[in-house]
Backbone as JSON, one array per atom type, in Angstrom:
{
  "sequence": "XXXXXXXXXXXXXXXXXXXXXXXXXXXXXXXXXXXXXXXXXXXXXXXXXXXXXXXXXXXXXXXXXXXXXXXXXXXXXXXXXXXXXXXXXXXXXXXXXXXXXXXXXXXXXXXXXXXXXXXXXXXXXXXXXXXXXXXXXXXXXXXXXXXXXXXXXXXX",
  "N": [[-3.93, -6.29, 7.62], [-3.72, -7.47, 4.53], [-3.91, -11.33, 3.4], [-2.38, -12.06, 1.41], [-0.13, -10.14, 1.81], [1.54, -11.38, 3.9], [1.84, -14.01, 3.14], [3.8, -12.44, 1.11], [5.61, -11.25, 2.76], [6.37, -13.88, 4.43], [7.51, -15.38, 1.57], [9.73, -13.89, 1.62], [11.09, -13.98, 3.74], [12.75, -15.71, 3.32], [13.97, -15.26, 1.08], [14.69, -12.66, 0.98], [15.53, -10.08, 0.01], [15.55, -10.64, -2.59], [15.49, -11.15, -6.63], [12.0, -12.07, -6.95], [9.31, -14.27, -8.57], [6.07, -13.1, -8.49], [2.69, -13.28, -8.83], [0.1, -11.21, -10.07], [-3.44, -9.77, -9.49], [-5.5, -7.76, -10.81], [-7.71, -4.64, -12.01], [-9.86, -3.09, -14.0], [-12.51, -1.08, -13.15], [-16.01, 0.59, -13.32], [-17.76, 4.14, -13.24], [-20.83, 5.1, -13.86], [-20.28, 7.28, -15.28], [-18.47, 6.32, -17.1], [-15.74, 7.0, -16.2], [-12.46, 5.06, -14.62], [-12.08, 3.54, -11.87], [-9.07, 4.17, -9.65], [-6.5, 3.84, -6.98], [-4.9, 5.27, -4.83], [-1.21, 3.78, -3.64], [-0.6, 2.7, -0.39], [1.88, 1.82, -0.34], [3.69, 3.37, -1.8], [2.8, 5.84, -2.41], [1.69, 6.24, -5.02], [-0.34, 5.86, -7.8], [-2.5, 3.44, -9.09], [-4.16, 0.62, -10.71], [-6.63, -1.14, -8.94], [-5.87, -4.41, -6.71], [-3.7, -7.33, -6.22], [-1.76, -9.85, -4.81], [-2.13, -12.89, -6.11], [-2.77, -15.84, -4.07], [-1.42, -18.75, -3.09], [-3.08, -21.62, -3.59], [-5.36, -20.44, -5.13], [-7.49, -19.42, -7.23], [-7.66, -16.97, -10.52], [-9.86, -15.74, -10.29], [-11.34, -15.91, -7.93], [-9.05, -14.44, -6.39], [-9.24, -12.54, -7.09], [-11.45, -10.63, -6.64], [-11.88, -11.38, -3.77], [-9.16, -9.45, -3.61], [-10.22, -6.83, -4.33], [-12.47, -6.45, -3.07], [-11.19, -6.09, -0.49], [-9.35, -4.01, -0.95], [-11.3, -2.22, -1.52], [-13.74, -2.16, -0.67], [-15.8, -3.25, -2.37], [-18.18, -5.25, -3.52], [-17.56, -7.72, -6.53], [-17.67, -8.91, -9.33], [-16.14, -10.45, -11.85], [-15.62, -9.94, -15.49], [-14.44, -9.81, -17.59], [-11.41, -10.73, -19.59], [-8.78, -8.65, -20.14], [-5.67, -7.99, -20.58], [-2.63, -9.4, -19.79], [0.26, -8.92, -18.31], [3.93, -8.27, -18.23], [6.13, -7.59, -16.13], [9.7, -7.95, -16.17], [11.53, -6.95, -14.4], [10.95, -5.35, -11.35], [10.79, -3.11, -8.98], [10.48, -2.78, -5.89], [9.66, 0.2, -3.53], [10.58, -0.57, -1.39], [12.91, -1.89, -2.1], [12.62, -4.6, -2.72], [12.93, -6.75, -4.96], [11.45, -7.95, -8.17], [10.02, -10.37, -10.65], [7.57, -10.02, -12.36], [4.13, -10.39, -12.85], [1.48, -9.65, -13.86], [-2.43, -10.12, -13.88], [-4.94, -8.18, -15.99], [-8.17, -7.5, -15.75], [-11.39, -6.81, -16.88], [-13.95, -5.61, -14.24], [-17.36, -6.19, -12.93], [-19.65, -4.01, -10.64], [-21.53, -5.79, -8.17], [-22.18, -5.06, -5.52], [-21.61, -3.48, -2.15], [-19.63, -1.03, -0.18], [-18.13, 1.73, -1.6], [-14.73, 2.49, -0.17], [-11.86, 3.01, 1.76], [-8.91, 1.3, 3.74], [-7.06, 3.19, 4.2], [-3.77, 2.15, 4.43], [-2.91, 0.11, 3.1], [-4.33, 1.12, 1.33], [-4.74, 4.39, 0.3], [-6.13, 6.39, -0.75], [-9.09, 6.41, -2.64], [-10.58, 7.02, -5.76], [-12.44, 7.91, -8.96], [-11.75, 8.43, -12.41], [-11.47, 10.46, -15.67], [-10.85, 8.39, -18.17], [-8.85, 10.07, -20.01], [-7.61, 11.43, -18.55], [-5.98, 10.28, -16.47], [-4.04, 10.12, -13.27], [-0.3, 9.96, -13.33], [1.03, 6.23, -13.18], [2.06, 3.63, -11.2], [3.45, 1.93, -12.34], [4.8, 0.45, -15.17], [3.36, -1.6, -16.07], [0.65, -1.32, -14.85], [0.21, 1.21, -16.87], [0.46, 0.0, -19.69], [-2.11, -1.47, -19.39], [-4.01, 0.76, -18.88], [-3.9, 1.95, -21.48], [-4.66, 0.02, -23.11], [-7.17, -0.42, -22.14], [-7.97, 2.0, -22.89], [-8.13, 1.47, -25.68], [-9.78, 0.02, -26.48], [-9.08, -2.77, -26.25], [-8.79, -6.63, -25.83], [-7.31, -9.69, -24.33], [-4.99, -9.24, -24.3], [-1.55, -10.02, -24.64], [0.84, -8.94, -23.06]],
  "CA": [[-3.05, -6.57, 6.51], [-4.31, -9.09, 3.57], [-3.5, -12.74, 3.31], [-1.36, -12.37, 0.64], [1.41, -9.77, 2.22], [1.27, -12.18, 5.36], [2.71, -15.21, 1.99], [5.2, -12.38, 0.58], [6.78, -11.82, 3.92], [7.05, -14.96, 4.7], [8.47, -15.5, 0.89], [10.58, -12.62, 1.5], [11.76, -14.04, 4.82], [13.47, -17.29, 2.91], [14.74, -14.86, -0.16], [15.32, -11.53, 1.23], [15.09, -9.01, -1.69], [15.96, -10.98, -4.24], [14.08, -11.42, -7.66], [11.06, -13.61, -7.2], [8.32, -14.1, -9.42], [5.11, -12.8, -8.26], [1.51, -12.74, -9.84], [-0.81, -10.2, -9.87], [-4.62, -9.76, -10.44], [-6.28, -6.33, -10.63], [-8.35, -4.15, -12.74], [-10.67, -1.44, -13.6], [-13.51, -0.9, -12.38], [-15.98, 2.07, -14.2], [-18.94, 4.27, -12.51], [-21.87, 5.57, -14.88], [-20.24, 8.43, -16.63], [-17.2, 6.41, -18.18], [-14.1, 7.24, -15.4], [-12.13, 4.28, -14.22], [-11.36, 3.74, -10.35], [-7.61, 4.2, -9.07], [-6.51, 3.38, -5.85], [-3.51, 5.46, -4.3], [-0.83, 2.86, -2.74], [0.45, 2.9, 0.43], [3.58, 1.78, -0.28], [4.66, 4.27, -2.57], [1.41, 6.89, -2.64], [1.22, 6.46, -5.89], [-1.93, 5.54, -8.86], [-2.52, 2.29, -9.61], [-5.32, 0.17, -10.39], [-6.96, -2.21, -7.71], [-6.05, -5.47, -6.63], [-2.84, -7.55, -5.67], [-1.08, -11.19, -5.26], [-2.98, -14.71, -6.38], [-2.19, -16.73, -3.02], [-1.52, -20.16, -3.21], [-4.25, -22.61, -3.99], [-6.65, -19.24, -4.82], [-7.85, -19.24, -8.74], [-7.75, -15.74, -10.19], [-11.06, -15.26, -10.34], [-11.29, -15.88, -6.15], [-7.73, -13.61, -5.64], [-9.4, -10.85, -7.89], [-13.01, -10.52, -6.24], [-11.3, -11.25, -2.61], [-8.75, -8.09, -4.06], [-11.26, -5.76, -4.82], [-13.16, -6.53, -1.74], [-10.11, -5.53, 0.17], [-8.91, -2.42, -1.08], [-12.29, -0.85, -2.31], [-14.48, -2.4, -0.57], [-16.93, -3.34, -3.25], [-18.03, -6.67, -4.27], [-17.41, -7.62, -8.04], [-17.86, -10.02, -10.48], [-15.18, -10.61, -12.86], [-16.18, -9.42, -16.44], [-13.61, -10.12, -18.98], [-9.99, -10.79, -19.77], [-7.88, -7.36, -20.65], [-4.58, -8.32, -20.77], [-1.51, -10.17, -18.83], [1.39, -7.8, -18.37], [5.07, -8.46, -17.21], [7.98, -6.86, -15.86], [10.75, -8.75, -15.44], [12.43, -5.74, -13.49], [10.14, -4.61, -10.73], [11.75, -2.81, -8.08], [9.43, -1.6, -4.91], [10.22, 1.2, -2.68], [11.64, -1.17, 0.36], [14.03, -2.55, -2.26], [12.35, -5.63, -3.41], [12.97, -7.02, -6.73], [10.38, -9.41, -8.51], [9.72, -10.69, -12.5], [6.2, -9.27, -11.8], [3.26, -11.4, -13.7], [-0.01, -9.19, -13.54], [-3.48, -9.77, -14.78], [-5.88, -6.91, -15.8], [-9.79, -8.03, -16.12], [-12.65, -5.22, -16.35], [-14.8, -6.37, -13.19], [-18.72, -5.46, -12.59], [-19.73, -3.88, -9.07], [-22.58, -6.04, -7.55], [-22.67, -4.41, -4.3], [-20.64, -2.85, -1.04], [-19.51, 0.07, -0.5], [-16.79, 1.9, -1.68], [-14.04, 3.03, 1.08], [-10.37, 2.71, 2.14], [-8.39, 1.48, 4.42], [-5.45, 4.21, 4.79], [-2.72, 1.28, 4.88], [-2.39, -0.33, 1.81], [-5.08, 1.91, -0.05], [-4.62, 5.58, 0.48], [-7.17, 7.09, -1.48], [-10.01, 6.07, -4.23], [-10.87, 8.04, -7.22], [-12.25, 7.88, -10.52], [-10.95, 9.25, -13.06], [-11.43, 10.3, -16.81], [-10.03, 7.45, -19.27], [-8.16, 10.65, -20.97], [-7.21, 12.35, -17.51], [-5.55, 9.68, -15.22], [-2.78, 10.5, -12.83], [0.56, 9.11, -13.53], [0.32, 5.08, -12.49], [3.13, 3.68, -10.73], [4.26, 1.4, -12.62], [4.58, -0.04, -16.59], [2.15, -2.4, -16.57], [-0.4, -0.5, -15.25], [0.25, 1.97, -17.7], [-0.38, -0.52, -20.41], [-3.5, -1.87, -19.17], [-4.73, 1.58, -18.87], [-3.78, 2.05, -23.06], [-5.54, -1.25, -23.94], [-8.89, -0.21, -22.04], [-8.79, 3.03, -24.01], [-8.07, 1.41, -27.1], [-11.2, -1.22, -26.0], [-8.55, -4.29, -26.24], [-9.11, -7.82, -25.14], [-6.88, -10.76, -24.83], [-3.52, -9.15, -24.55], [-0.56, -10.69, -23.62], [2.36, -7.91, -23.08]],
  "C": [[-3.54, -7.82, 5.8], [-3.25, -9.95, 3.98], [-1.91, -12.52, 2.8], [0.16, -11.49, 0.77], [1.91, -10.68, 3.47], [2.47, -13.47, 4.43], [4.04, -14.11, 1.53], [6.18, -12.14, 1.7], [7.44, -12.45, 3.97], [8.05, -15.74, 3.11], [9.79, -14.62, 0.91], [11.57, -13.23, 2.96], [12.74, -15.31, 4.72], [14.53, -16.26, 2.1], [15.28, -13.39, -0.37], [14.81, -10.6, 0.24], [15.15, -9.1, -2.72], [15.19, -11.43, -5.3], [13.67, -12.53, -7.27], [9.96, -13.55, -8.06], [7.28, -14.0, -8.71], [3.82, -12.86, -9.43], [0.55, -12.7, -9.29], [-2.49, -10.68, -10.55], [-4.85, -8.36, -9.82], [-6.9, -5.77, -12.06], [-9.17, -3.29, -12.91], [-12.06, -1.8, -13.46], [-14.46, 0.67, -13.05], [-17.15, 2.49, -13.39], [-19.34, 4.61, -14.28], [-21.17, 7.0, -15.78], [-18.54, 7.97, -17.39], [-15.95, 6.04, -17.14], [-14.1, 5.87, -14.76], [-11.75, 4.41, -12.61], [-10.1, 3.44, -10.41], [-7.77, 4.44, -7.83], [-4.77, 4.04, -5.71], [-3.01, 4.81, -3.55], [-0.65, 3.41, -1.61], [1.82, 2.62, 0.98], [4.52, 2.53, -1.0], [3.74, 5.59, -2.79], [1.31, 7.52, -4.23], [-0.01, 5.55, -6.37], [-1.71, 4.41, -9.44], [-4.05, 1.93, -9.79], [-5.73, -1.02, -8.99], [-6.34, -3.3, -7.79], [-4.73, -5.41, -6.2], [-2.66, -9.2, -5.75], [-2.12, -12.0, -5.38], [-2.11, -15.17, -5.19], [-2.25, -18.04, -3.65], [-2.7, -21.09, -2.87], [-5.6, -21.18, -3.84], [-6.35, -19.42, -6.28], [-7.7, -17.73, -8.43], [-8.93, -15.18, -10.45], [-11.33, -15.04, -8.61], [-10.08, -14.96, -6.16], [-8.22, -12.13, -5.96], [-10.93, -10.48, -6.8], [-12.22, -10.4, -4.66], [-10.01, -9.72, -2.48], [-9.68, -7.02, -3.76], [-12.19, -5.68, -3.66], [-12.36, -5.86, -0.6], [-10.02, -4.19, 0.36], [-10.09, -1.7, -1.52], [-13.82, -1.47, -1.59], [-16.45, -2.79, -1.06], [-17.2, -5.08, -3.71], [-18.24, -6.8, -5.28], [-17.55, -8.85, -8.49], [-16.34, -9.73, -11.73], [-15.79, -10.95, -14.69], [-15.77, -10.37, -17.8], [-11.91, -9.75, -18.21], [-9.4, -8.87, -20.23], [-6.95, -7.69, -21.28], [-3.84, -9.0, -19.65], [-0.1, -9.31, -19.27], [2.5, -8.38, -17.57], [5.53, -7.92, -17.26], [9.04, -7.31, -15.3], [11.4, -7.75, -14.13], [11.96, -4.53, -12.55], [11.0, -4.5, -9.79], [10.64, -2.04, -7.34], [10.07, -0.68, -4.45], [10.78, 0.55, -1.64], [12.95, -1.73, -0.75], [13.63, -3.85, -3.04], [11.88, -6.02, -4.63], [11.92, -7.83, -7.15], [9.91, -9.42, -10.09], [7.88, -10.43, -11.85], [5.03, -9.43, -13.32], [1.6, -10.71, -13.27], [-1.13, -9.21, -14.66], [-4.53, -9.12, -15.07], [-7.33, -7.74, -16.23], [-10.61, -6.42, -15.72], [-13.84, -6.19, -14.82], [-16.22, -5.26, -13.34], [-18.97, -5.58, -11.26], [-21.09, -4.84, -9.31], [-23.18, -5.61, -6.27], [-21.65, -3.69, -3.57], [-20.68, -1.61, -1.75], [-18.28, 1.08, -0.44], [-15.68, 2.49, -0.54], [-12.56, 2.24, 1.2], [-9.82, 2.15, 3.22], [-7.27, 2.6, 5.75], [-4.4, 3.76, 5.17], [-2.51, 0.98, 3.49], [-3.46, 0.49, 0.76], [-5.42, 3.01, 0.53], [-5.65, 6.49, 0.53], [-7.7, 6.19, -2.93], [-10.61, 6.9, -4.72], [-11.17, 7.64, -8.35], [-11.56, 8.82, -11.02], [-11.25, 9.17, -14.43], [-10.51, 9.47, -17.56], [-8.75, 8.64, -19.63], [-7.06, 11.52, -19.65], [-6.43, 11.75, -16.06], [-4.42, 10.36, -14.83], [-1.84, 9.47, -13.24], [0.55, 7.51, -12.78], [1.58, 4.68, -12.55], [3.93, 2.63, -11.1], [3.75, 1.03, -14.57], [3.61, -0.64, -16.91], [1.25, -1.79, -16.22], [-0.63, 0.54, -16.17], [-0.34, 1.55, -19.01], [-1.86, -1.23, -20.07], [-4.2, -0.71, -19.43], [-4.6, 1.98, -20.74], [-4.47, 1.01, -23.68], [-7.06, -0.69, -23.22], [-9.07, 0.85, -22.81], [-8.98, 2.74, -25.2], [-9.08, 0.28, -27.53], [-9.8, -2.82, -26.5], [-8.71, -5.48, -25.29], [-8.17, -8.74, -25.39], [-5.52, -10.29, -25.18], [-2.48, -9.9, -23.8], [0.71, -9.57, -24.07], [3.28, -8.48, -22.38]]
}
């Protein structure tokens, strides 16, 4: 289990279920013919893109690369900005609420090799830009509408 569910626990074990602010890094990831990688959760087995919390005293350039290393086992470079997406009104599947602060960057593979856990990352897949599966939440939804529409530098 990463670092950073090890910090929301233990935030979770002061504040129970109640809204906290969280923030996110993740992003896409593309092979050679175009399709973006998605990563089925295992907390809800649905389509998202990669990645997960910024820990404390971790830049998000280190939370995103240490991410992506995680769940996809690939090592990356961090590309470019996308966008910064919120939802005040995130609600997981155990119940837990959180104003939910995520940032999308396109990343470049430099190496590893791709593969799952089967705990917190289900299944990995590309996928056609035009052909993704439903993604499990709002903000990834817009991230995935700004990479088709080639946008940079959003703030939603």
């Amino acid at each position: 289990m990463g670092a950073s569910r090890d910090y929301i626990r233990w935030l979770r074990s002061k504040v129970g279920h109640e809204r906290i602010i969280l923030n996110f890094v993740g992003g896409c990831i593309f092979n050679g013919k175009g399709e973006v990688l998605l990563q089925r959760r295992g907390d809800s087995s649905l389509w998202g893109f990669p990645g997960g919390a910024i820990e404390p005293g971790e830049s998000i350039c280190e939370a995103a690369i240490r991410e992506i290393k995680e769940e996809t086992g690939l090592d990356v470079e961090v590309k470019k900005l996308i966008g910064i997406y919120t939802d005040p009104c995130m609600e997981y599947p155990n119940g837990d609420l959180a104003h939910s602060i995520c940032i999308g960057v396109e990343f470049g593979v430099l190496g590893g090799t791709l593969g799952c856990d089967h705990v917190e990352t289900l299944e990995l897949k590309y996928f056609p830009l035009d052909a993704p599966p439903p993604l499990f939440c709002m903000q990834h939804e817009n991230l995935l509408r700004d990479i088709r529409q080639k946008r940079c530098g959003v703030i939603d």
